[in-house]
C-alpha positions in Angstrom: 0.0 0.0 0.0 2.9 2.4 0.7 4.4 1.1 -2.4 0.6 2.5 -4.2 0.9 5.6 -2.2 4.0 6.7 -3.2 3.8 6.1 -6.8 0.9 7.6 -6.9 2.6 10.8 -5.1 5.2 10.9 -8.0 2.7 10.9 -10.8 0.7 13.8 -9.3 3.8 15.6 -9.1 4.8 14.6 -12.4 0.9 15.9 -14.2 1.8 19.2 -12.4 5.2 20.1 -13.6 5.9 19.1 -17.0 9.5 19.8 -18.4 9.8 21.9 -15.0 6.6 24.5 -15.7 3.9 24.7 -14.3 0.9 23.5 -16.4 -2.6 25.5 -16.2 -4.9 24.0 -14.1 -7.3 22.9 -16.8 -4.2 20.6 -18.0 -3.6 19.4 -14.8 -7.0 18.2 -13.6 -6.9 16.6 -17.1 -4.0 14.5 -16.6 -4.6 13.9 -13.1 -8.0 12.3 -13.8 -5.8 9.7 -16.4 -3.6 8.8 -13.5 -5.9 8.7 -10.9 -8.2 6.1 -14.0 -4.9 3.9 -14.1 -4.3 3.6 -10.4 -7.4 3.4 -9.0 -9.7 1.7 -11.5 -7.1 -0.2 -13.1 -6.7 -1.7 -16.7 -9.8 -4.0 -16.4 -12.3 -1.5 -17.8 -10.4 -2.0 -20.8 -8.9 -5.1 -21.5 -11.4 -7.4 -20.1 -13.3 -10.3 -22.0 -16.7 -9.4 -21.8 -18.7 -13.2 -21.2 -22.1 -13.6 -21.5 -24.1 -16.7 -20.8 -27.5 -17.7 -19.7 -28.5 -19.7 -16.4 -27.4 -23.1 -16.5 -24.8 -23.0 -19.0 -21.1 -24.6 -18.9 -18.4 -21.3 -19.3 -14.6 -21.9 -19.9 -12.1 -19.1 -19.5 -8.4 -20.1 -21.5 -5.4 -19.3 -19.5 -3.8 -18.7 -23.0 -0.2 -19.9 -21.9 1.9 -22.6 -21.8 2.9 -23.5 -18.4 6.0 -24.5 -17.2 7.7 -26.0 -13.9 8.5 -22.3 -12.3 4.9 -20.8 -13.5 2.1 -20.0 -10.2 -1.4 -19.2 -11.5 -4.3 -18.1 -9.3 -7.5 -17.4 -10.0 -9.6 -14.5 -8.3 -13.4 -13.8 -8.5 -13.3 -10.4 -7.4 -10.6 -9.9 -4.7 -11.6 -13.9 -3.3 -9.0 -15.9 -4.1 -11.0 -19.1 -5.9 -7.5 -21.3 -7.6 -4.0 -21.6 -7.2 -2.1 -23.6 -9.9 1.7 -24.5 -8.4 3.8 -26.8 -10.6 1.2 -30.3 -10.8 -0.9 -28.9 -7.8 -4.2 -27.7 -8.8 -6.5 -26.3 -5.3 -9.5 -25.0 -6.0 -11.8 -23.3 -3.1 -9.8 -23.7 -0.4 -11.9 -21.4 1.8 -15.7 -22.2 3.1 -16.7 -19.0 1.4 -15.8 -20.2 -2.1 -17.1 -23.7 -1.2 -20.4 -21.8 -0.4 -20.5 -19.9 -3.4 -19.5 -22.2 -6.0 -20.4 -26.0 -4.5 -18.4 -28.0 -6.3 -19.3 -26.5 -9.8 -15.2 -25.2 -10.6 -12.5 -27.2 -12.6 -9.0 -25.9 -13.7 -7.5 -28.3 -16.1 -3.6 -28.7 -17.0 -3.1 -25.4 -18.9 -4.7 -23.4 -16.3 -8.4 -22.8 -17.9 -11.4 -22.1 -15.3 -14.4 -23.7 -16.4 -17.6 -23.0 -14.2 -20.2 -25.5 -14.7 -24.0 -25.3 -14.6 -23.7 -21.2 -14.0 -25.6 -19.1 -11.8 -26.5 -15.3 -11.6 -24.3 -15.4 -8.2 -21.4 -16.3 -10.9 -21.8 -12.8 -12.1 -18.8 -10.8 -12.0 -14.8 -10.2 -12.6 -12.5 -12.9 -13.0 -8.7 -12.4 -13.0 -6.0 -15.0 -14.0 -2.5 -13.9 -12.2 0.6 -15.3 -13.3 3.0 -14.0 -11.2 6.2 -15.7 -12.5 5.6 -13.5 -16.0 3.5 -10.7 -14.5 0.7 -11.2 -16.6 -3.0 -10.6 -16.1 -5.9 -12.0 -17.8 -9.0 -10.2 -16.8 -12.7 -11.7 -17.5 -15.8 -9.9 -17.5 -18.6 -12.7 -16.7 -22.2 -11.7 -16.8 -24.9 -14.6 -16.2 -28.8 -13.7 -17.2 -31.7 -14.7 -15.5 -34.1 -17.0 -17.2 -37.3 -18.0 -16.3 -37.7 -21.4 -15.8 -40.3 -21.6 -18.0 -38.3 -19.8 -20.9 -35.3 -21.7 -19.9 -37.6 -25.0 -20.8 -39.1 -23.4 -24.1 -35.9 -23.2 -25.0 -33.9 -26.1 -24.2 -36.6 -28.7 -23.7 -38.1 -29.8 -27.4 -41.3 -32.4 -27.3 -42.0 -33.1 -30.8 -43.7 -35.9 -32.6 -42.1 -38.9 -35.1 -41.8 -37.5 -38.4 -41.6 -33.5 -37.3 -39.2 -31.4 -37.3 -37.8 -29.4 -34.4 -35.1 -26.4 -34.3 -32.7 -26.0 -31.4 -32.4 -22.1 -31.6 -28.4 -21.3 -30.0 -30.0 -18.3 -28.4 -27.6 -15.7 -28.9 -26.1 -13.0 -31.3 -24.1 -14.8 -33.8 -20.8 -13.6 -33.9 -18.7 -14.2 -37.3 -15.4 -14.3 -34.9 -17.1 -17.4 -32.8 -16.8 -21.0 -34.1 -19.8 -23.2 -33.5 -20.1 -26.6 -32.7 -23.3 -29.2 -32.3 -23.4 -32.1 -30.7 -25.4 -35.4 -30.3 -24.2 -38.2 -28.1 -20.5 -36.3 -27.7 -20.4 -36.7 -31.1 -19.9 -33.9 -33.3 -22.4 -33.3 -35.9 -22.1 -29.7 -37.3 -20.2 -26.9 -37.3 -20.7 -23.1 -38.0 -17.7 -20.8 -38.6 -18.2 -17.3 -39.5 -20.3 -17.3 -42.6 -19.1 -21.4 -43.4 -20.6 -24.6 -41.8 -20.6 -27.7 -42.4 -22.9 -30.5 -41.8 -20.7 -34.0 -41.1 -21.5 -37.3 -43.5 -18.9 -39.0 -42.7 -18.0 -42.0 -40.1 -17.9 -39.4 -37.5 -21.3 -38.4 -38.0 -24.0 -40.6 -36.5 -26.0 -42.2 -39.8 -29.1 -42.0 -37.9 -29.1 -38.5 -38.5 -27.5 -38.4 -42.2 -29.8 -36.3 -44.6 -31.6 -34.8 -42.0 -29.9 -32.1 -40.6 -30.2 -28.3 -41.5 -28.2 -25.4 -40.5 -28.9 -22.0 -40.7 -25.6 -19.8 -41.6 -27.2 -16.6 -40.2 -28.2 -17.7 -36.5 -26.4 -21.0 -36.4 -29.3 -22.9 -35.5 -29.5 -26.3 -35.9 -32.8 -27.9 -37.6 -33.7 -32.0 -37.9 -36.5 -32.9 -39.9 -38.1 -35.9 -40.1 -37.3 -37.0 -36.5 -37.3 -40.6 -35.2 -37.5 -42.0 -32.0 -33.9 -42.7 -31.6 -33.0 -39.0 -32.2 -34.4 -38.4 -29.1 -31.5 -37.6 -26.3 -29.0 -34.8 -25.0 -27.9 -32.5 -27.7 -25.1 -29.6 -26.9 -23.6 -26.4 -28.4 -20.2 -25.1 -27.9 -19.7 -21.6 -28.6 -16.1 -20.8 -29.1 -13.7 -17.6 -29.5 -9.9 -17.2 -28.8 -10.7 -16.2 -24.9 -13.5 -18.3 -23.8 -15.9 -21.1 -24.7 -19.7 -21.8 -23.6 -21.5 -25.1 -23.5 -25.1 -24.9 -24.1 -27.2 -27.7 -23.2 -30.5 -29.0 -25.2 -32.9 -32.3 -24.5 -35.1 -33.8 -27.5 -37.7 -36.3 -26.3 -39.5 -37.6 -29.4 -42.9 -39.5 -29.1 -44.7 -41.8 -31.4 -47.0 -39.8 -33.8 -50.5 -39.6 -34.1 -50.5 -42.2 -37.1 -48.6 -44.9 -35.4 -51.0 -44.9 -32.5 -53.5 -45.4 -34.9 -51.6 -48.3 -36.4 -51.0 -50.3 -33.3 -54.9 -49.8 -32.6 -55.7 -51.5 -35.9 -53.2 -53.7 -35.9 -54.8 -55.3 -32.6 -58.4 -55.1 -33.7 -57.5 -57.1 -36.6 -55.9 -59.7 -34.7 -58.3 -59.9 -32.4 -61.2 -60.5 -35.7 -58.7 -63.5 -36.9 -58.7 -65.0 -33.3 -62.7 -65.0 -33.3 -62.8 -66.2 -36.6 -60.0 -69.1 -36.1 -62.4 -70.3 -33.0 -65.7 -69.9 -35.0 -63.8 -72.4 -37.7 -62.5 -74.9 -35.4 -66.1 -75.2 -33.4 -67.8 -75.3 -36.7 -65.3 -78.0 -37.9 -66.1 -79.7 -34.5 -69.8 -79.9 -34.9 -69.7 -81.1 -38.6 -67.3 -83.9 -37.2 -69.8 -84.9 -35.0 -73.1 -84.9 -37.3 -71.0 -87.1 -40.0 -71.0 -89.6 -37.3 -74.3 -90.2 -37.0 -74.3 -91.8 -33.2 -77.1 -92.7 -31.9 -77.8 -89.5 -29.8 -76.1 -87.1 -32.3 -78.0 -83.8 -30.7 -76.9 -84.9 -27.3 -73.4 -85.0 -28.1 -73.1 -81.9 -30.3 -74.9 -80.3 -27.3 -71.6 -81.0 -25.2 -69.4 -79.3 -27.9 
């Protein structure tokens, strides 16, 4: 702090005497305001990466270096200290107020990158990546929206019919510097970059959904027609840039349509009119049997049948 104080001293005394005259006063409130911007409110303003996500989704902030043996990385939220990276030692919320806050719901992997899972409003805020062994500081701007439940499930939640079609919507501004990627099964199905995409045919696409997939260039939304039952499950988008990524979660349950209901009914009525008209023959077969016998008390005995 006296460290602060004192550097702080020297660049006041600095905006007032420039080249050793004294500036007019207009000049010097000027150019103490910029000090007082850098000192005070710091570089963040400026250089952060502004992250915006909705409730619920899956954000990744890149550490954007290489570490090494000598490198310490620690994550703040804020002022709180949330991750400390040392060598092969990776401790995340190491205080009860973190553990409160966050439940579980951080990872740091090998290169350093913070992903907070299943995000809340709470999550709102300014993250900063230190690197003290290069002095370098990567600053995050993370803003988390509110959604209704009920728009969260309009959204994310699609109940469609055999042989519809149904459109997961990404739900954001597409960007042309973002790179797009969907998902079915952890498998990658489609990608979006800039004004390109590219639906996958290949091995690496899953045939069930080959011929039946539809992007749109302009939002990046992803469309299926024709939809089965085993297209039903979890589908996901990862929205990428050089910064960050976010993982955007969407379920498909698909139920049988109208027509097959109507199918199966028919299907059972029918089999019900052969299994009354199988016992009809084989009772009618019976009785004949019995008349051609001509036994002495033929009506008594066809009475038993």
């Amino acid at each position: 702090m006296a460290h602060f104080g004192s550097d702080l001293l020297i660049s006041v005394k600095s905006a007032f005497f420039f080249n050793g005259k004294v500036m007019n006063i207009f000049t010097f409130f000027l150019t103490l305001g910029g000090v007082c911007l850098y000192f005070v409110c710091g570089a963040s303003a400026v250089d952060a990466d502004r992250v915006s996500v909705m409730e619920g989704d899956t954000v990744t902030l890149y550490s954007d270096v290489e570490l090494n043996q000598t490198d310490r990385m620690i994550w703040l939220f804020g002022v709180n200290r949330i991750a400390v990276i040392n060598k092969d030692q990776r401790k995340i919320c190491e205080d009860d107020k973190c553990k409160e806050r966050f439940k579980d719901r951080l990872k740091v992997n090998q290169t350093g990158s913070l992903t907070i899972m299943n995000t809340r409003t709470t999550d709102s805020g300014e993250y900063t990546l230190k690197i003290t062994s290069r002095n370098i500081d990567n600053i995050f701007s993370v803003t988390v929206h509110d959604v209704s439940a009920a728009e969260r499930d309009e959204m994310k939640r699609k109940s469609v019919k055999e042989g519809e079609s149904v459109t997961l919507d990404p739900g954001v501004v597409k960007n042309p510097n973002y790179l797009m990627r969907w998902y079915f099964n952890d498998i990658c199905i489609a990608v979006v970059n800039g004004n390109q995409s590219k639906i996958y045919t290949d091995d690496q696409c899953d045939e069930r959904l080959r011929d039946r997939l539809k992007l749109n260039n302009q939002t990046g939304s992803l469309n299926i027609t024709n939809i089965t039952n085993t297209d039903s499950g979890d589908y996901k988008l990862k929205i990428s840039s050089s910064r960050f990524s976010i993982m955007r979660s969407f379920t498909v349950t698909v139920s049988d349509s109208g027509s097959s209901s109507a199918a199966a009914v028919v299907a059972v009525l029918l089999l019900l009119l052969l299994l009354v008209a199988a016992v009809i023959y084989y009772k009618r077969q019976a009785i004949m049997k019995c008349i051609r016998r001509k036994r002495s008390d033929p009506v008594r005995l066809c009475l038993q049948l």
